[in-house]
C-alpha positions, 0 to 999 in steps of 0.5 A: 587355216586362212590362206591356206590356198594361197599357200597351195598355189606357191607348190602347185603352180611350179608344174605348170608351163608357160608354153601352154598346148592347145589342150588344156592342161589339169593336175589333181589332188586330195587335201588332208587337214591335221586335226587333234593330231589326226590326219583326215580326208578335208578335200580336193584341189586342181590346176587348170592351165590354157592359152587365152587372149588378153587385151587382143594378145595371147596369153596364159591363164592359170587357175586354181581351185580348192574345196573342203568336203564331207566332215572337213566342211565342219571343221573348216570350210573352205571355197576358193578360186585364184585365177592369174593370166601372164603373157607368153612370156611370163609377165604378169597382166591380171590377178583375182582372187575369190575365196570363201574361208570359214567367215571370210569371203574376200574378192580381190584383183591386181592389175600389172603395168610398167611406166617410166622404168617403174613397174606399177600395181593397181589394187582392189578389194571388194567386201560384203558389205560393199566397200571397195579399197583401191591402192597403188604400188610402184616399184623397180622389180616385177612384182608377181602374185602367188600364182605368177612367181610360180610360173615364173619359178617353174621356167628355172633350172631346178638342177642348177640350183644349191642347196640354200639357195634363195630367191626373193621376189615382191609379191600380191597378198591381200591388198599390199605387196611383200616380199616372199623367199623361196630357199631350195632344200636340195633333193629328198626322197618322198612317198607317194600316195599310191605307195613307191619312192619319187626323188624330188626338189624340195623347197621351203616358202616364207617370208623375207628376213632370217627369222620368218616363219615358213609358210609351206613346204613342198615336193616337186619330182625330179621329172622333166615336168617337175610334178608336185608330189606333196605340199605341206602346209603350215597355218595358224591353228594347225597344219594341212597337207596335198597329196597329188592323186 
């Protein structure tokens, strides 16, 4: 079940909008582990979103936050925090990732700049053990981690988009950056988990190439705020879901 917040992030991040209120802005709701072919109650997750400073400029900062419980805790147990702060504008300044995941536990930052027409990332991962790895990359796109590309894909025209349309996109994961595709499924129809049918935006998230596995699957409503109405999640040993509360 590693980066199974990561995962998350992609679908949640989608209902949060650039142009922050001066409250702040939450959404809630219950993860759900597949285990031995049985659905179970493993947690909750939430997004934060509100206006701060960055460096003396207004900025954007959105957080996300998972957490197994109860019987879950034993299966898998899960601890995570992923925070990204963008410009007004979208552009994306600084990215930290804090996760405790089964045996894992990893701390990781990304910093973002532009020089010469170039876009640069600066890399660092911190360890238990106290090493630190430091890296660099350069490239002529914007770059984006998986909560930035997200914000970034909530100010598109959901509408206006067809069906196999896909978007790709350089993105932060661990110490390196990959490309990452998004492909629009076209309008489904989902059941919510109080009951009733919402129309919504489906989307599929994998890696570049025809035969990439897909990471995730997710449910945004058709509303004006394009709410995640589910999230399905594909890993190695299983699958999860999201369900918004």
């Amino acid at each position: 079940m590693k980066k199974i917040l990561l995962s998350l992030v992609a679908a949640l991040c989608l209902a949060t909008t650039l142009h922050a209120k001066a409250d702040q802005e939450r959404l809630d709701y219950t993860l759900y582990f597949n285990w031995k072919f049985v659905w179970i109650k493993a947690g909750t997750a939430s997004l934060t979103t509100r206006p701060v400073h960055y460096k003396g400029k207004e900025a954007v900062e959105a957080s996300l936050l998972a957490s197994s419980s109860g019987t879950a805790d034993n299966l898998y147990y899960l601890r995570d925090t992923l925070t990204t702060t963008v410009s007004r504008d979208g552009t994306p300044l600084y990215f930290v990732k804090h996760c405790v995941e089964g045996k894992d536990v990893v701390f990781e930052q990304a910093w973002y700049s532009r020089s010469g027409g170039n876009y640069r990332v600066d890399l660092r991962k911190d360890y238990v053990d106290g090493r630190v790895r430091e890296d660099q990359w350069t490239g002529p796109t914007q770059p984006y981690d998986l909560v930035s590309i997200m914000l970034h894909a909530r100010s598109l025209d959901l509408d206006a988009l067809t069906v196999g349309q896909r978007l790709t996109f350089p993105v932060v994961d661990s110490k390196k950056v990959l490309s990452q595709t998004l492909v629009y499924l076209g309008r489904q129809q989902m059941k919510a988990e109080g009951g009733g049918l919402v129309e919504c935006h489906a989307f599929s998230l994998k890696g570049s190439g025809d035969d990439a596995k897909e990471v995730l699957r997710f449910y945004l409503s058709t509303a004006p705020q394009h709410v995640p109405v589910q999230i399905d999640i594909n890993f190695r040993f299983g699958s999860a879901k999201a369900k918004l509360r």
